[in-house]
N, CA and C of each residue as an Amber inpcrd file, in Angstrom:
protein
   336
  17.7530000  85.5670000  41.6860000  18.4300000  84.3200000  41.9270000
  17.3850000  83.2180000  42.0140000  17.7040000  81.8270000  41.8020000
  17.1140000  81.1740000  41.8690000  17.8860000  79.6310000  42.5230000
  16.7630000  78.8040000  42.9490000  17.6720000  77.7480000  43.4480000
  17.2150000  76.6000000  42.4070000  18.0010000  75.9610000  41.8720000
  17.4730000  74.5510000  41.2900000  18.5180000  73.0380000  41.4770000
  18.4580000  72.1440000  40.7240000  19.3620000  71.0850000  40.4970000
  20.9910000  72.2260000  40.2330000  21.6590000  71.6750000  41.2040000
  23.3630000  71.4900000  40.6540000  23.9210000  70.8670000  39.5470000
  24.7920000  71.9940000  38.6160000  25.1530000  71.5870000  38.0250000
  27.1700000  70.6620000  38.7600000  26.9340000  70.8000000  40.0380000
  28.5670000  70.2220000  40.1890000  28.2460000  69.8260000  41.6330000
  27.1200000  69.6490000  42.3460000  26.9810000  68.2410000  43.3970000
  25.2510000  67.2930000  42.9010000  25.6620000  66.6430000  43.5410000
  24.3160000  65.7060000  43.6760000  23.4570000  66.5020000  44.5620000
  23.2960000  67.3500000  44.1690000  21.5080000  68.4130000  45.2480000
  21.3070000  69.8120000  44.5080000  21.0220000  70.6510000  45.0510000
  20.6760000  72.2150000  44.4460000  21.9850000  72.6940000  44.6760000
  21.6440000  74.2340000  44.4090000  22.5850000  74.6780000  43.4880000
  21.8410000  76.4380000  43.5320000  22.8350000  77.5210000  43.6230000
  21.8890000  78.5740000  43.7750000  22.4170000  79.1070000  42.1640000
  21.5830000  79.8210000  41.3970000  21.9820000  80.3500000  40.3790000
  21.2280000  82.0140000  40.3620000  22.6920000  82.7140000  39.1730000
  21.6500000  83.9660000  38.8570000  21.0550000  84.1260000  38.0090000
  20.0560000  85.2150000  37.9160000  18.8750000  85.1840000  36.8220000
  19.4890000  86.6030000  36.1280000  20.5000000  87.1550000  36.2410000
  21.1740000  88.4240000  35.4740000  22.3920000  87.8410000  35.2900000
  23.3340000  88.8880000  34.6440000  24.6320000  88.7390000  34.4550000
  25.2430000  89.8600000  35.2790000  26.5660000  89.3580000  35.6220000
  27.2290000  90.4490000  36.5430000  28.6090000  90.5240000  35.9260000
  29.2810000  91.6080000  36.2410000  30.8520000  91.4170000  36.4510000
  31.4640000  91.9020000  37.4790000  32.9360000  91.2340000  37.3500000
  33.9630000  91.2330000  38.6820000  33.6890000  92.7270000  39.2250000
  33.4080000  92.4770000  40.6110000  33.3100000  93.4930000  41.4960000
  32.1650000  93.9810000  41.8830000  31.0020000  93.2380000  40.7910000
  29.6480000  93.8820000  41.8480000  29.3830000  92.1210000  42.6440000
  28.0100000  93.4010000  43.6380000  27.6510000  92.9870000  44.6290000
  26.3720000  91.9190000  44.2610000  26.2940000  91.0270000  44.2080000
  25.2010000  89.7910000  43.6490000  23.6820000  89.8290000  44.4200000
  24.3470000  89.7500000  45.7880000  23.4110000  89.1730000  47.0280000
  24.2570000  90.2470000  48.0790000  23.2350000  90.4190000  48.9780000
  23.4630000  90.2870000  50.3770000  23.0200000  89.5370000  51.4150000
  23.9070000  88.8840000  52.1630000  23.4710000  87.3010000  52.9030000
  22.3420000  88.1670000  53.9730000  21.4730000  87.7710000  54.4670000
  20.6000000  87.9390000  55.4250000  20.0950000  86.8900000  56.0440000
  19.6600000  87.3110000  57.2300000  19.3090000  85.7970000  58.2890000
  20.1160000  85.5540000  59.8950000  19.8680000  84.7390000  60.5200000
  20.1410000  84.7570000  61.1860000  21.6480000  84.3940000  61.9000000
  22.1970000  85.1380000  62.6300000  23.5730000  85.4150000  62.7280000
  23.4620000  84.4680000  64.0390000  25.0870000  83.7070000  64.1390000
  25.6000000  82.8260000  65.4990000  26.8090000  82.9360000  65.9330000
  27.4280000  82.5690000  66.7100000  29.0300000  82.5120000  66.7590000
  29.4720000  81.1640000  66.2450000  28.3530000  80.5190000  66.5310000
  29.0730000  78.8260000  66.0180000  28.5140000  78.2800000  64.7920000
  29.1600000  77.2670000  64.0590000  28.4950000  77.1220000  62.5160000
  27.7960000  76.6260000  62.6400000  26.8890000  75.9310000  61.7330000
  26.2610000  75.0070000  60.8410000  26.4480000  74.2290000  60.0800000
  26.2500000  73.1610000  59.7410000  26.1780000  73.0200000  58.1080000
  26.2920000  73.8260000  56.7900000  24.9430000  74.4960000  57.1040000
  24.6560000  75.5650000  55.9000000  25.0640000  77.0730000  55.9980000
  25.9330000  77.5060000  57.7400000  26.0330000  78.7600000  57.5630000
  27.2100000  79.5810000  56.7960000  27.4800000  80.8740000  56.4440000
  28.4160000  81.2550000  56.0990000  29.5760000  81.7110000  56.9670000
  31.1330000  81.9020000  57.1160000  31.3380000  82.9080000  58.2590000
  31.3360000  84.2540000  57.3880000  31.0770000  85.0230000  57.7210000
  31.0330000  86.8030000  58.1490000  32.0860000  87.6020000  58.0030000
  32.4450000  87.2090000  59.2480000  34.0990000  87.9420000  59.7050000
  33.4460000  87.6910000  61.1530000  34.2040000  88.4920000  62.0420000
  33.9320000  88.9560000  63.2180000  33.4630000  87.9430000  64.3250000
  33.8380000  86.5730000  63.7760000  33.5710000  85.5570000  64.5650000
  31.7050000  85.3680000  64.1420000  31.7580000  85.7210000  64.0850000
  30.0420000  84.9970000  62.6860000  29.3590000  84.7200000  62.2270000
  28.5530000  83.9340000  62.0590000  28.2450000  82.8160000  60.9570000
  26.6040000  83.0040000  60.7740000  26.1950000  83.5020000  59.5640000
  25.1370000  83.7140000  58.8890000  24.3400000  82.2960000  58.7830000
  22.9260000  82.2760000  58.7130000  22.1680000  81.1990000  58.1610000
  21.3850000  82.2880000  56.7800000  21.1560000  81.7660000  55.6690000
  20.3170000  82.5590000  54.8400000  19.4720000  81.6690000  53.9000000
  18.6590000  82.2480000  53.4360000  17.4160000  81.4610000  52.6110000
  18.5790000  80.9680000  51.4970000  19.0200000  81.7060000  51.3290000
  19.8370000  81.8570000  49.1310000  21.2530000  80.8490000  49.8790000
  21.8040000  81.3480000  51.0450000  23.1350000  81.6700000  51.1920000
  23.3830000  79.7600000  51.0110000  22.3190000  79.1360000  51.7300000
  22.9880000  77.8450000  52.3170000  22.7000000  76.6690000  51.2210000
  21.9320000  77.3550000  49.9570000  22.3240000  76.4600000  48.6290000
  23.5740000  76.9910000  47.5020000  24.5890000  77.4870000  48.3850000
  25.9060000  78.3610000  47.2970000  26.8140000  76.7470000  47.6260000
  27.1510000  76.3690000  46.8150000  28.2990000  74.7210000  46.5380000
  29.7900000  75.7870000  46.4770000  30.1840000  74.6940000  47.4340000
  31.9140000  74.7840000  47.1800000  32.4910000  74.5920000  45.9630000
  33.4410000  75.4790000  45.4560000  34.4050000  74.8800000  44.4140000
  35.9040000  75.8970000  44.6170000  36.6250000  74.8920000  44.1540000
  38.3350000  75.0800000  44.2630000  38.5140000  76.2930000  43.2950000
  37.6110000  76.7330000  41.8930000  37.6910000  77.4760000  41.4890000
  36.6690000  78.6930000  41.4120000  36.2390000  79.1620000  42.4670000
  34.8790000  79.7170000  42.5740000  34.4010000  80.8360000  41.4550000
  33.4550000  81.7370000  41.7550000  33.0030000  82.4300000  40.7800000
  32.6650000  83.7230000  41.8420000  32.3740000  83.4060000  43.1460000
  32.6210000  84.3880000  43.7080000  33.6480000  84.4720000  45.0080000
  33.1280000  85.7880000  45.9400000  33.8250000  85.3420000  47.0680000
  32.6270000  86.4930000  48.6450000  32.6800000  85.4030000  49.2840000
  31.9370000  86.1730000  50.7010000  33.1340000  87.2610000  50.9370000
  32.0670000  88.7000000  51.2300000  32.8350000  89.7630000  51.3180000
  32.0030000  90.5990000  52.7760000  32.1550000  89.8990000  54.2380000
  30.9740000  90.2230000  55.0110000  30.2280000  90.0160000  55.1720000
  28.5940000  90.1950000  54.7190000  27.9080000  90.1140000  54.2530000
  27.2160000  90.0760000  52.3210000  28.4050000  90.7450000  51.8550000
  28.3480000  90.2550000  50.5800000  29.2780000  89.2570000  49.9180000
  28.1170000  89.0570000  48.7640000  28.7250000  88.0050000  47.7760000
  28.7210000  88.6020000  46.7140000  30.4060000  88.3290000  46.2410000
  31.0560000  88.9670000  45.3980000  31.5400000  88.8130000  44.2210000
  31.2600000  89.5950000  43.0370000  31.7070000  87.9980000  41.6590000
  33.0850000  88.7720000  41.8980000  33.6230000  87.4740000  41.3860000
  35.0680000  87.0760000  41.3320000  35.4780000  87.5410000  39.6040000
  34.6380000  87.5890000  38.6080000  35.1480000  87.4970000  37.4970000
  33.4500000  87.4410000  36.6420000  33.2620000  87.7070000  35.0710000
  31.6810000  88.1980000  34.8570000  31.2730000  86.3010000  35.0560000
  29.9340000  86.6550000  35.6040000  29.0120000  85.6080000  35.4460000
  27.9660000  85.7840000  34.5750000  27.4690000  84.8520000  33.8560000
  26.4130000  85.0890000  32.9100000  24.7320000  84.3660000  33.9470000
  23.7260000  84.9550000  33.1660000  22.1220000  84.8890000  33.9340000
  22.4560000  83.1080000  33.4900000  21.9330000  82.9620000  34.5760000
  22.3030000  80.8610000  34.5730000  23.1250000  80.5750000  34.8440000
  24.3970000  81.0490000  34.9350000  25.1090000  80.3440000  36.4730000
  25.1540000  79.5160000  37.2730000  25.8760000  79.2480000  38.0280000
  25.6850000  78.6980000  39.3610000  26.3860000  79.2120000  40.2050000
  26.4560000  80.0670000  41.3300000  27.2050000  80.4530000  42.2720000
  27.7540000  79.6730000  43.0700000  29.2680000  79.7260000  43.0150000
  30.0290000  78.8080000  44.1660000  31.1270000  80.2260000  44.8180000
  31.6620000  79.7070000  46.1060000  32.7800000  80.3040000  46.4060000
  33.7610000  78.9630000  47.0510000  34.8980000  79.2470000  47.6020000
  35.3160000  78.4860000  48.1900000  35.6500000  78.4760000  49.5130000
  35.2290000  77.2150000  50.1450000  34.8250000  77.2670000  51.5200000
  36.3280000  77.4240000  52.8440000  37.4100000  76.5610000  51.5710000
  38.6330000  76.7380000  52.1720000  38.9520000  78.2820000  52.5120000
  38.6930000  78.9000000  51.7210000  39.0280000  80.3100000  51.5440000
  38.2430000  81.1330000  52.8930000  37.2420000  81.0740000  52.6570000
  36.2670000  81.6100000  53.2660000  35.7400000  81.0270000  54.4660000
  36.1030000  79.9610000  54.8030000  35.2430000  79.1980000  56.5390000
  36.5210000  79.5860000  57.4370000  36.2570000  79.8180000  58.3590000
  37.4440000  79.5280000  59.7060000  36.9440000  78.1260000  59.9400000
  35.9240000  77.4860000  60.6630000  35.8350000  76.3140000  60.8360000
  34.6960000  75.5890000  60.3450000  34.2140000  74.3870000  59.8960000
  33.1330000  74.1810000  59.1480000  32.3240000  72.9780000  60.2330000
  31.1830000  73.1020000  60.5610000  30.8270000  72.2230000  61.0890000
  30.5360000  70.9400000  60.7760000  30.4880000  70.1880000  59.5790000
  30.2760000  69.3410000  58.0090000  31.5430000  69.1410000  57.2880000
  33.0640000  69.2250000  57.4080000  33.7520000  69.0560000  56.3700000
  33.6910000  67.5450000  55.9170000  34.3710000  67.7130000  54.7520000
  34.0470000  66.8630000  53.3530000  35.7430000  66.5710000  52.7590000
  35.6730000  65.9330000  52.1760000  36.7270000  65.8570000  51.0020000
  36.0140000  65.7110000  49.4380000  36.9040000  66.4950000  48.3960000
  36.9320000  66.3840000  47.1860000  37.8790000  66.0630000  46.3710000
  37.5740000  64.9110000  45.8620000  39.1650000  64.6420000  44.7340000
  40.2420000  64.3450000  46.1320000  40.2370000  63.9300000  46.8620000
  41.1790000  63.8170000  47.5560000  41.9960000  65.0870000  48.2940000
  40.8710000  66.2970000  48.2620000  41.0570000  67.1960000  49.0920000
  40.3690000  67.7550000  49.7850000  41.0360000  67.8820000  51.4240000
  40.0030000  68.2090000  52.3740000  39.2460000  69.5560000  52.5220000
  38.0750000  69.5980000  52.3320000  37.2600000  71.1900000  52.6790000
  37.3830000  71.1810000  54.1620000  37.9670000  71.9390000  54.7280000
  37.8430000  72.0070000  56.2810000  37.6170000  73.6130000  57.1080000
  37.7520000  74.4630000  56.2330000  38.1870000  75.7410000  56.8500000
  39.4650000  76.1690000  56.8250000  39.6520000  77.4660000  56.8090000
  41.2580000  77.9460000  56.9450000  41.7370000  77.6510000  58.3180000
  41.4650000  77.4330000  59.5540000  41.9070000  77.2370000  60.4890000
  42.1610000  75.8420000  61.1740000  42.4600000  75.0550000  59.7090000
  42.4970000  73.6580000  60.6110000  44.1360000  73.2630000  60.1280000
């Protein structure tokens, strides 16, 4: 994996350097675990929330490419080497410490 310029915000952007398909395992998030978010953390499950080197340049999108599965990240469908990994945060946050709007829709977490 690698991190560079985003191709779909104004900052970085994590990409892969292989190709995968739906159902393998990409990454495993590592780092330091909290109960309360961040900005950049992921949730987990289990009440949560990961910080990781890779994890906290993955961009939101409404149509992702993968999905947080625990500790893994999961393709959703094949990705090709150059990529950009997104999941979606609606899907995947209980609460976000940073929400945003896009297009006139709010990223907030599933629990708001």
């Amino acid at each position: 994996m690698e991190i560079k310029q985003s191709n779909i915000v104004d900052g970085k952007g994590l990409f892969v350097t292989n190709s995968h398909t739906k159902g393998d395992v990409i990454y495993t998030l590592r780092g330091t675990v909290d109960t309360k978010p961040c900005r950049e953390s992921i949730y987990i499950g289990g009440g949560e929330h990961i910080y990781d080197e890779y994890g906290i340049f993955m961009n939101h999108s409404f149509q992702p490419n993968t999905e947080i599965s625990g500790k893994n990240i999961v393709a959703l469908n094949t990705i090709n080497s150059g990529d950009e990994i997104t999941f979606d945060y609606n899907s995947n946050e209980i609460i976000m410490a940073a929400p945003f709007v896009i297009d006139g829709v709010h990223v907030i977490g599933k629990n708001y």
